[in-house]
N, CA, C and O atoms as a GROMACS GRO file, in nm:
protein
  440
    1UNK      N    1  -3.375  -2.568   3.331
    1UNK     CA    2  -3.285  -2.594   3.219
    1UNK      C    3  -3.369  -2.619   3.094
    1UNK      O    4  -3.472  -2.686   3.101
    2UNK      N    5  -3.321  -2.559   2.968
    2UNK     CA    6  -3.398  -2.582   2.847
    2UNK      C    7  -3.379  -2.694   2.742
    2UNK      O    8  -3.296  -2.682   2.652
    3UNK      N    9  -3.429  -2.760   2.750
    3UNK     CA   10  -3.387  -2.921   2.679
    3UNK      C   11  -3.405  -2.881   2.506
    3UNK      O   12  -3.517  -2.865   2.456
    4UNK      N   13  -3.271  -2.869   2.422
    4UNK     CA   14  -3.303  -2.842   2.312
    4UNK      C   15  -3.340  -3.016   2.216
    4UNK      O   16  -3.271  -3.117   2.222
    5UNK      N   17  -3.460  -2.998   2.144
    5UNK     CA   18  -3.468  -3.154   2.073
    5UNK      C   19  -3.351  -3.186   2.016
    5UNK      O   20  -3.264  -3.099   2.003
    6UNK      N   21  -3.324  -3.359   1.958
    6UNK     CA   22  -3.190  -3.366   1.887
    6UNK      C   23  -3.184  -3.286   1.788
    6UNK      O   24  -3.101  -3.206   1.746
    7UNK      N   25  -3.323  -3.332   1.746
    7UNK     CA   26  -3.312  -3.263   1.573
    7UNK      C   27  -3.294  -3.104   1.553
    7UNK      O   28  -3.251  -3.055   1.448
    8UNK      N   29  -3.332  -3.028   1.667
    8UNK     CA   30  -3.248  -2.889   1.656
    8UNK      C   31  -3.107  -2.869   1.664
    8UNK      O   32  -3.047  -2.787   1.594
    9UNK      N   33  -3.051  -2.944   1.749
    9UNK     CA   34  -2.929  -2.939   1.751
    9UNK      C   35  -2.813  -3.012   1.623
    9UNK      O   36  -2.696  -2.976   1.615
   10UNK      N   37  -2.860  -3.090   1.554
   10UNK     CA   38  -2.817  -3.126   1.387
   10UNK      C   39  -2.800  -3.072   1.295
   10UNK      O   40  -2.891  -3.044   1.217
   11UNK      N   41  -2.668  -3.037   1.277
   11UNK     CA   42  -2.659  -2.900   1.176
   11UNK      C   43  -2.709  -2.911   1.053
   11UNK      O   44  -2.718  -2.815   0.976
   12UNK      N   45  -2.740  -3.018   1.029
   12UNK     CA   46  -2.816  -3.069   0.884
   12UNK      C   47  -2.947  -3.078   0.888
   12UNK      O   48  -3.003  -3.102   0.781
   13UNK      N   49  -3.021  -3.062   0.997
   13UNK     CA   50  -3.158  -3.009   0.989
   13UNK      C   51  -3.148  -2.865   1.022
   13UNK      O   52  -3.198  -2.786   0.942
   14UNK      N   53  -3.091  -2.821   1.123
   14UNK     CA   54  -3.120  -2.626   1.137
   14UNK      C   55  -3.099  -2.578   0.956
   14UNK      O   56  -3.173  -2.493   0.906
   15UNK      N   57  -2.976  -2.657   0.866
   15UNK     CA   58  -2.978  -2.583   0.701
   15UNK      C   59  -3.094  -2.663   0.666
   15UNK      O   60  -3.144  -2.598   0.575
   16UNK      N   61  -3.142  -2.732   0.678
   16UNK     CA   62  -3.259  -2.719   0.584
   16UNK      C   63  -3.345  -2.678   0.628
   16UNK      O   64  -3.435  -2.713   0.550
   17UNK      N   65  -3.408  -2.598   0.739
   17UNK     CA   66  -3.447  -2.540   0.803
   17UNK      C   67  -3.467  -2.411   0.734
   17UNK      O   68  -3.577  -2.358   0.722
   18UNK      N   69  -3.341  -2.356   0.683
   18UNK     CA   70  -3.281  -2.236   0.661
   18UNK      C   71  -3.333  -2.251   0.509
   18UNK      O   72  -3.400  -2.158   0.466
   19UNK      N   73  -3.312  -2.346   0.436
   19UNK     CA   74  -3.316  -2.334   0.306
   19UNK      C   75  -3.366  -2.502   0.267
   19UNK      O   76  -3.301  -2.607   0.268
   20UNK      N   77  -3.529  -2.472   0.229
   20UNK     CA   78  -3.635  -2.580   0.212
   20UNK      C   79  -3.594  -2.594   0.094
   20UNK      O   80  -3.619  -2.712   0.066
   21UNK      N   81  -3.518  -2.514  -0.049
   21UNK     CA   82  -3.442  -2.579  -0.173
   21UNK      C   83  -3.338  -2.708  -0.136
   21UNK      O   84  -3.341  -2.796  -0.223
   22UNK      N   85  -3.259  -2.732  -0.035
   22UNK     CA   86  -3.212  -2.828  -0.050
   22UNK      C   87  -3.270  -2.994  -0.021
   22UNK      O   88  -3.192  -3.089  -0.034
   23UNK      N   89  -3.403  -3.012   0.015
   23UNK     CA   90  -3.430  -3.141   0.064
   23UNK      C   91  -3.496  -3.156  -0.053
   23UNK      O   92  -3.549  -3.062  -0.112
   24UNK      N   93  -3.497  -3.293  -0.101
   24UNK     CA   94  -3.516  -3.370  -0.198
   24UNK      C   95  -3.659  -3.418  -0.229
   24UNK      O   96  -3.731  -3.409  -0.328
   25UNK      N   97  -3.671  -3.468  -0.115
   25UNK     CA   98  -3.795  -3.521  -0.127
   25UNK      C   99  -3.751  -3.657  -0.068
   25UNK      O  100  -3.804  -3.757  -0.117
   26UNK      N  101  -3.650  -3.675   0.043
   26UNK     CA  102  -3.603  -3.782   0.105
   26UNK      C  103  -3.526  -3.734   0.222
   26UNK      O  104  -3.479  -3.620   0.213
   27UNK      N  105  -3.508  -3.792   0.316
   27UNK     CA  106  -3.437  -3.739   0.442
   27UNK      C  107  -3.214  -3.757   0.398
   27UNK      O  108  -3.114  -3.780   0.467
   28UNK      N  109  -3.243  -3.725   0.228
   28UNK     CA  110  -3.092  -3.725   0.188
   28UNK      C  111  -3.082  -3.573   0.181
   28UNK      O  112  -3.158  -3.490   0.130
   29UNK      N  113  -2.952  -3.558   0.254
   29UNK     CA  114  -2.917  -3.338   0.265
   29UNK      C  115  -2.778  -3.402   0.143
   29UNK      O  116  -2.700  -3.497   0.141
   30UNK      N  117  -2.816  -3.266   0.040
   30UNK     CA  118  -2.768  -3.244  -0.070
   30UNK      C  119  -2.657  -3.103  -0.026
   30UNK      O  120  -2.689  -3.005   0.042
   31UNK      N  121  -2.537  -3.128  -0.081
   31UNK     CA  122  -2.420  -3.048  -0.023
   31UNK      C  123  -2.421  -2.955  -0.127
   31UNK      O  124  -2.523  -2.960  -0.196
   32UNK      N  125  -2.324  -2.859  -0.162
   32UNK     CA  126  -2.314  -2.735  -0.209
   32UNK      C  127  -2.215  -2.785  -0.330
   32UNK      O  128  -2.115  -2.846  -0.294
   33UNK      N  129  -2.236  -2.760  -0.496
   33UNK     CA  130  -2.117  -2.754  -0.526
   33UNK      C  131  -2.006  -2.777  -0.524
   33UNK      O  132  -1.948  -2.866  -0.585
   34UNK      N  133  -1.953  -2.679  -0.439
   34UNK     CA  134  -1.809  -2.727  -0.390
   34UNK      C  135  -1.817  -2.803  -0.263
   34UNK      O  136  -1.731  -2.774  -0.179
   35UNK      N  137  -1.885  -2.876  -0.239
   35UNK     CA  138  -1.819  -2.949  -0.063
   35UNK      C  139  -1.823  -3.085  -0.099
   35UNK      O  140  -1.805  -3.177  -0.020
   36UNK      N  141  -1.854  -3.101  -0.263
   36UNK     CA  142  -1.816  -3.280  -0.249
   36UNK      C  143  -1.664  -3.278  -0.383
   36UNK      O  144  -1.623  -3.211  -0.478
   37UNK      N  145  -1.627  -3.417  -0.296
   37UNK     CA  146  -1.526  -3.451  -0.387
   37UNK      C  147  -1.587  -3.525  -0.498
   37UNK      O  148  -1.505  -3.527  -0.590
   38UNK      N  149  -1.682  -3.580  -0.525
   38UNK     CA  150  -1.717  -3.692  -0.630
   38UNK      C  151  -1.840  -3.579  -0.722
   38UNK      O  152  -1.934  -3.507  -0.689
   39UNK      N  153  -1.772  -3.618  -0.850
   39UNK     CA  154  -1.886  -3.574  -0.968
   39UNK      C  155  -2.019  -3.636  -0.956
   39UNK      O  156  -2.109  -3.591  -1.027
   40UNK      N  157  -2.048  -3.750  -0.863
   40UNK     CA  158  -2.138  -3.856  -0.889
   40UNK      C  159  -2.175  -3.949  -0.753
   40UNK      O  160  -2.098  -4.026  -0.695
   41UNK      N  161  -2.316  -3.921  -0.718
   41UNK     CA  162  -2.295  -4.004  -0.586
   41UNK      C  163  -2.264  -4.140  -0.609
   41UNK      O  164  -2.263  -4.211  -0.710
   42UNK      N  165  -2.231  -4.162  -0.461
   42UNK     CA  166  -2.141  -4.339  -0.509
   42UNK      C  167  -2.251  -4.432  -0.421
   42UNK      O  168  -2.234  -4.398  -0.304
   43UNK      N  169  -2.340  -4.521  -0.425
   43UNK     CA  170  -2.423  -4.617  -0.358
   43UNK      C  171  -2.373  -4.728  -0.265
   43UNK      O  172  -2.378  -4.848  -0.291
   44UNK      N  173  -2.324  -4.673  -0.156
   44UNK     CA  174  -2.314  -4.759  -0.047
   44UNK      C  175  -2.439  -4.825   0.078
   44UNK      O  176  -2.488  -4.796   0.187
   45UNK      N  177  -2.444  -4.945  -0.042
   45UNK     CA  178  -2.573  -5.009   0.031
   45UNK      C  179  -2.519  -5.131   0.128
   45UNK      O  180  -2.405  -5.178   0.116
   46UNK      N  181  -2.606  -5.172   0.217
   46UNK     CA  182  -2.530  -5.301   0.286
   46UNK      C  183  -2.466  -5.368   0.226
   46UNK      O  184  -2.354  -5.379   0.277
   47UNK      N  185  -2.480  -5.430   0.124
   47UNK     CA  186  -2.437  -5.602   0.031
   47UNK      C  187  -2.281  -5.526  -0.045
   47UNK      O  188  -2.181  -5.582  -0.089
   48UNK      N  189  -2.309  -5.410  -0.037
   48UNK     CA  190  -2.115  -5.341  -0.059
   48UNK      C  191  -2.052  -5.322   0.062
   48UNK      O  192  -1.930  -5.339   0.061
   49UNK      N  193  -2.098  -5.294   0.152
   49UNK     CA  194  -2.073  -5.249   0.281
   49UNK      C  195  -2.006  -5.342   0.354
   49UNK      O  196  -1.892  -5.325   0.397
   50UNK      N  197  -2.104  -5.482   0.377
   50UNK     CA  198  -2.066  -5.588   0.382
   50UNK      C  199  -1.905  -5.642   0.309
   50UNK      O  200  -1.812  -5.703   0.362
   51UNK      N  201  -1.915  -5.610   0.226
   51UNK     CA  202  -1.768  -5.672   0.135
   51UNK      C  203  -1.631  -5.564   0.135
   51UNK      O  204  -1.540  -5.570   0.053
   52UNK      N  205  -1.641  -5.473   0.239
   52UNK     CA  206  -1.561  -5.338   0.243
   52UNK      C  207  -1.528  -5.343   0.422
   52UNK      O  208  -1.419  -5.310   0.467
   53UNK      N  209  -1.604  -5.373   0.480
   53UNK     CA  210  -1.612  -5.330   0.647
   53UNK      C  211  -1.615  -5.446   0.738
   53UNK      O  212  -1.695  -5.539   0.731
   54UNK      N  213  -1.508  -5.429   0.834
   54UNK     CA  214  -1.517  -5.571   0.946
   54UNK      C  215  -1.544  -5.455   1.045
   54UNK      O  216  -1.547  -5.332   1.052
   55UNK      N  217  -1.567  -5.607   1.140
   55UNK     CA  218  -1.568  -5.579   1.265
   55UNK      C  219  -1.443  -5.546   1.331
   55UNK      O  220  -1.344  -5.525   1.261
   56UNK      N  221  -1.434  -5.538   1.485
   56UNK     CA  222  -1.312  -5.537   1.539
   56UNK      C  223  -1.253  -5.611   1.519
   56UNK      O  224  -1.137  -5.592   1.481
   57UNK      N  225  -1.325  -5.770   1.541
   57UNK     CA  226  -1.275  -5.890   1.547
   57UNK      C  227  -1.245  -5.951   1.401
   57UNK      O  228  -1.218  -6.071   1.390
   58UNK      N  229  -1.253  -5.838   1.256
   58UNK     CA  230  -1.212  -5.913   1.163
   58UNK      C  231  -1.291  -6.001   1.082
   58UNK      O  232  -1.240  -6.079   1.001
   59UNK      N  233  -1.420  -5.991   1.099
   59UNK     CA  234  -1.534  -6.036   1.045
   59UNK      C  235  -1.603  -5.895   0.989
   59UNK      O  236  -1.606  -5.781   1.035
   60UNK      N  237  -1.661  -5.963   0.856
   60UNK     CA  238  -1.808  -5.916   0.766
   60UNK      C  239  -1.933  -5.860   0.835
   60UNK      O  240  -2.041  -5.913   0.863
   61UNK      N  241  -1.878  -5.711   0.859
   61UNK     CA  242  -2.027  -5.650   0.894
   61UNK      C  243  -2.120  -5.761   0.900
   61UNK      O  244  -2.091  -5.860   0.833
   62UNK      N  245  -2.242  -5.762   0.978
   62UNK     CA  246  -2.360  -5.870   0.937
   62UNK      C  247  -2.473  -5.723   0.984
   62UNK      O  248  -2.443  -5.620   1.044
   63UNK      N  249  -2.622  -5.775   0.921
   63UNK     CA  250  -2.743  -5.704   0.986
   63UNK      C  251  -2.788  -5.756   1.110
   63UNK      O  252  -2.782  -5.876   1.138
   64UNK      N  253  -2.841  -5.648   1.204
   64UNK     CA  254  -2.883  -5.713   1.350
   64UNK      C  255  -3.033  -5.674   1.291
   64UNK      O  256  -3.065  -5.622   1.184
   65UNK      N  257  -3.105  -5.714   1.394
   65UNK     CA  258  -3.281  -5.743   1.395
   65UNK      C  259  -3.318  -5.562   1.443
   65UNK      O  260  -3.414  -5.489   1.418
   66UNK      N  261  -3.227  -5.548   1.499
   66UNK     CA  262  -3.324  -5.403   1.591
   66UNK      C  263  -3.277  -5.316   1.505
   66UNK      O  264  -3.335  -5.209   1.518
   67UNK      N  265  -3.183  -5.315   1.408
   67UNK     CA  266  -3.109  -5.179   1.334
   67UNK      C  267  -3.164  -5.172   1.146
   67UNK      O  268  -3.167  -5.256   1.057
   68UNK      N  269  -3.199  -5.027   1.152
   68UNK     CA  270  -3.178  -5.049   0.997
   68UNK      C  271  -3.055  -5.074   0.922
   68UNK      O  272  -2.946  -5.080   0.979
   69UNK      N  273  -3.072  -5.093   0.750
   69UNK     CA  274  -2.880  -5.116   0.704
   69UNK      C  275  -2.817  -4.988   0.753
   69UNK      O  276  -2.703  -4.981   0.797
   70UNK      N  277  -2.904  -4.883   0.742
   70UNK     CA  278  -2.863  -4.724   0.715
   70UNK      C  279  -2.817  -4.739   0.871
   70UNK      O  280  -2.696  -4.758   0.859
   71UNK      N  281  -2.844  -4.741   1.004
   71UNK     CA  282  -2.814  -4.724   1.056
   71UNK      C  283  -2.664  -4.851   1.117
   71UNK      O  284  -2.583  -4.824   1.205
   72UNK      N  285  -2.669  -4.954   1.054
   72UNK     CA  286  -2.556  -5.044   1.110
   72UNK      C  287  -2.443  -5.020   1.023
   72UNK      O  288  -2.334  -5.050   1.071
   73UNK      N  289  -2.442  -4.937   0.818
   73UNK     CA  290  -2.330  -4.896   0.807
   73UNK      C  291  -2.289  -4.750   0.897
   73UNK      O  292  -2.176  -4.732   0.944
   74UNK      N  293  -2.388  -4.665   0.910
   74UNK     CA  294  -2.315  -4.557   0.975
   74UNK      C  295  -2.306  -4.584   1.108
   74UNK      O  296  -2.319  -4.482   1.176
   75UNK      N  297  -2.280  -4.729   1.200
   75UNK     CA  298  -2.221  -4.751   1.290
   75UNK      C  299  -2.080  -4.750   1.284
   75UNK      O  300  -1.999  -4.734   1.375
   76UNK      N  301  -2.062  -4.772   1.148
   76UNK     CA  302  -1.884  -4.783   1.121
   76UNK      C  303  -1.847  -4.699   1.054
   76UNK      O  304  -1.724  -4.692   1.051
   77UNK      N  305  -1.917  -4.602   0.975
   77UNK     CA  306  -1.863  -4.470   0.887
   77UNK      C  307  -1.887  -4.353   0.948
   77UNK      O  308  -1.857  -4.249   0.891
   78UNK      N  309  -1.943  -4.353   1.069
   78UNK     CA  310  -1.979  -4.153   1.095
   78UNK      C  311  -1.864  -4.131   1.232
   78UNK      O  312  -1.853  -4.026   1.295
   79UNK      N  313  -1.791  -4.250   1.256
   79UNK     CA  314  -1.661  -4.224   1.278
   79UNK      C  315  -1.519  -4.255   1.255
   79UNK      O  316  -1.508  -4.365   1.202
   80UNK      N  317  -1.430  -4.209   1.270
   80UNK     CA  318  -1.278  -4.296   1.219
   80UNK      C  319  -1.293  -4.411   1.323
   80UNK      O  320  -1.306  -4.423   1.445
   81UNK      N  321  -1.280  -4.510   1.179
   81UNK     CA  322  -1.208  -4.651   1.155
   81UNK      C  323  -1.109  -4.658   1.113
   81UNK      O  324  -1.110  -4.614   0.998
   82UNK      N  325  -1.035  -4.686   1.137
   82UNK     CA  326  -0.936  -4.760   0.991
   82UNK      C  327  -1.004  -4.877   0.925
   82UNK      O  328  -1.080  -4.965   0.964
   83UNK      N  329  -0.926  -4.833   0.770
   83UNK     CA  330  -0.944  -4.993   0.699
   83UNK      C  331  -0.874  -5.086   0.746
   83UNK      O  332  -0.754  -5.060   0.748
   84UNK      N  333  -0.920  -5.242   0.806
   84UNK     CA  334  -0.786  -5.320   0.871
   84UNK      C  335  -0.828  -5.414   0.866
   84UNK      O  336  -0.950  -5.416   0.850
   85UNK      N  337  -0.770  -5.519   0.873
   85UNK     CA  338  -0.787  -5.675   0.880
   85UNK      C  339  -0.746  -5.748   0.771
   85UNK      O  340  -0.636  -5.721   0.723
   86UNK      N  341  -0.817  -5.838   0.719
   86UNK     CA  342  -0.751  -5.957   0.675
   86UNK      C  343  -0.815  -5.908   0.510
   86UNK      O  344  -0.930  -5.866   0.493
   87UNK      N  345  -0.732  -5.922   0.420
   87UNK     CA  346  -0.780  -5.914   0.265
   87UNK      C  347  -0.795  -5.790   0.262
   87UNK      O  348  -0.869  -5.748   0.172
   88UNK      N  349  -0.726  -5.676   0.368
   88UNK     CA  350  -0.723  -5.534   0.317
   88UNK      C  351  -0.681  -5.478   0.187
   88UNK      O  352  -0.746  -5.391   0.130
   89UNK      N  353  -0.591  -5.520   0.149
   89UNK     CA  354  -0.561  -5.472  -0.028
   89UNK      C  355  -0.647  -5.504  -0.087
   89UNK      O  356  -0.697  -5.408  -0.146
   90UNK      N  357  -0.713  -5.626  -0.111
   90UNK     CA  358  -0.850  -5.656  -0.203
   90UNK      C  359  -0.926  -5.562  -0.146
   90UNK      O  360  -0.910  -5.462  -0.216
   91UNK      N  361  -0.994  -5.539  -0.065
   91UNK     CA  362  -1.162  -5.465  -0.019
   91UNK      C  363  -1.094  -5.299  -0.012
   91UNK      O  364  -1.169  -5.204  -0.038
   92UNK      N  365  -1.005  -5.285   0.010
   92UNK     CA  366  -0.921  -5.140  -0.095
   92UNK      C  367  -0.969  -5.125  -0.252
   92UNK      O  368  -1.048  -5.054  -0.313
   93UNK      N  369  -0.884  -5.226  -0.280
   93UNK     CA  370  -0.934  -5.226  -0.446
   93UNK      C  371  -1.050  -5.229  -0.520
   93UNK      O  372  -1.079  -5.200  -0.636
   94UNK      N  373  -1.136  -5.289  -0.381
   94UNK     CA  374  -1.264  -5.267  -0.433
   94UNK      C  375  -1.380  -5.180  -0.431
   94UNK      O  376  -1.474  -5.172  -0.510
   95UNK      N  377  -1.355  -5.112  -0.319
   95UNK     CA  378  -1.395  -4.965  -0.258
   95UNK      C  379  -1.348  -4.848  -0.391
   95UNK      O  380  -1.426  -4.776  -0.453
   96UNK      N  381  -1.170  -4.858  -0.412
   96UNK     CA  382  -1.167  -4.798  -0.508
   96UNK      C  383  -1.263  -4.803  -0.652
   96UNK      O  384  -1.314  -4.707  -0.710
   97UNK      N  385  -1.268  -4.954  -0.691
   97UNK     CA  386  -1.356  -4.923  -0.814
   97UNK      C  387  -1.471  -4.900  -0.851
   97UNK      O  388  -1.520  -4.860  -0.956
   98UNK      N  389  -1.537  -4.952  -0.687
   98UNK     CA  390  -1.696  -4.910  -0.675
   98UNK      C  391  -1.666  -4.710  -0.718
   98UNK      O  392  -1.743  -4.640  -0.784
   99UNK      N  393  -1.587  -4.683  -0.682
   99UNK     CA  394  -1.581  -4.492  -0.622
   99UNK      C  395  -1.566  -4.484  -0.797
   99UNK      O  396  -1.611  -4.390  -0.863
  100UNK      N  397  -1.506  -4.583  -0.846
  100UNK     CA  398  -1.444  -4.546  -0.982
  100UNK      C  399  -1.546  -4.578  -1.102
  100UNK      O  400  -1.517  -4.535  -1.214
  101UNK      N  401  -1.625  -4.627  -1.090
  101UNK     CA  402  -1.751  -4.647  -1.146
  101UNK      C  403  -1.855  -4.561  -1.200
  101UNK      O  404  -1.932  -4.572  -1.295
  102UNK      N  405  -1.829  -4.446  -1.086
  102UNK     CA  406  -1.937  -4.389  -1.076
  102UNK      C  407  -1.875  -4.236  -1.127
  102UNK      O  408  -1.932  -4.154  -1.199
  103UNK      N  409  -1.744  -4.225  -1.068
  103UNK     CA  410  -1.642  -4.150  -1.109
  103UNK      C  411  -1.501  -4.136  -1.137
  103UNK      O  412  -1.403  -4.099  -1.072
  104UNK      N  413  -1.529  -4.186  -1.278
  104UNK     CA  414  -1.389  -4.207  -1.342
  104UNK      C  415  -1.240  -4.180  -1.364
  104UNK      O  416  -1.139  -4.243  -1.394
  105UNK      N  417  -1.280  -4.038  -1.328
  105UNK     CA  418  -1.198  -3.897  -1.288
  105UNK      C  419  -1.114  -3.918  -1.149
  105UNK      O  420  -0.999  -3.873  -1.150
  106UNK      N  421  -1.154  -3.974  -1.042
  106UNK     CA  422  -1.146  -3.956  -0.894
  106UNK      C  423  -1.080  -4.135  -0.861
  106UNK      O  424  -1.136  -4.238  -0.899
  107UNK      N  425  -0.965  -4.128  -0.790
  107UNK     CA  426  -0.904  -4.226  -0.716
  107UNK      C  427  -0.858  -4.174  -0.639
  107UNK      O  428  -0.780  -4.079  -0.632
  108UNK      N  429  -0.938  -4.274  -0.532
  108UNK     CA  430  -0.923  -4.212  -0.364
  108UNK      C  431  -0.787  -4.274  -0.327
  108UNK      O  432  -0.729  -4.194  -0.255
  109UNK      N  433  -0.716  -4.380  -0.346
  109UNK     CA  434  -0.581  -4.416  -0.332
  109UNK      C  435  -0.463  -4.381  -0.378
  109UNK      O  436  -0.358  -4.444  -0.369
  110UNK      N  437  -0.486  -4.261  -0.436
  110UNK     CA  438  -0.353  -4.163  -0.516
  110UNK      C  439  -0.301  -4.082  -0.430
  110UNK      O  440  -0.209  -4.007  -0.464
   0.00000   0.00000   0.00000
């Protein structure tokens, strides 16, 4: 049996693979034109992340010791969540204006 590595199998490394114009000069993959909704990237760092995302149990994301931030927010964004818990309309409103900050044009709650 032929064991393919992860990183071949990641469709975001085989395109840059394909096309060495899109990497930055950081392990960030830059989309096409048309495949983003925002004029403007939006900076979701822990200390926002934190104030936007619970747990199951309804608590404030926290950092663990063994994980980077990058990897403990995309514990909760690289699949469906719902937004839920307690002070959901506020951390709505605030998600919205972080998005709105950056792009003035764009409300994700319309």
């Amino acid at each position: 049996m032929h064991c393919v590595p992860d990183e071949e199998k990641n469709q975001h490394v085989i395109r840059l693979k394909l096309n060495r114009s899109l990497y930055n000069g950081d392990w960030v993959f830059l989309g096409e034109k048309r495949s983003g909704k925002f004029d403007h990237a939006v900076p979701f760092d822990f200390d926002f992340a934190h104030t936007v995302l619970r747990t199951k149990d309804d608590n404030p994301i926290e950092r663990r010791d063994n994980q980077t931030d990058t990897t403990r927010i995309g514990s909760y964004t690289r699949t469906f969540r719902p937004l839920s818990g307690s002070d959901l309309e506020n951390r709505l409103g605030r998600l919205r204006d972080w998005i709105r900050d950056f792009n003035p044009t764009i409300d994700i709650l319309s």
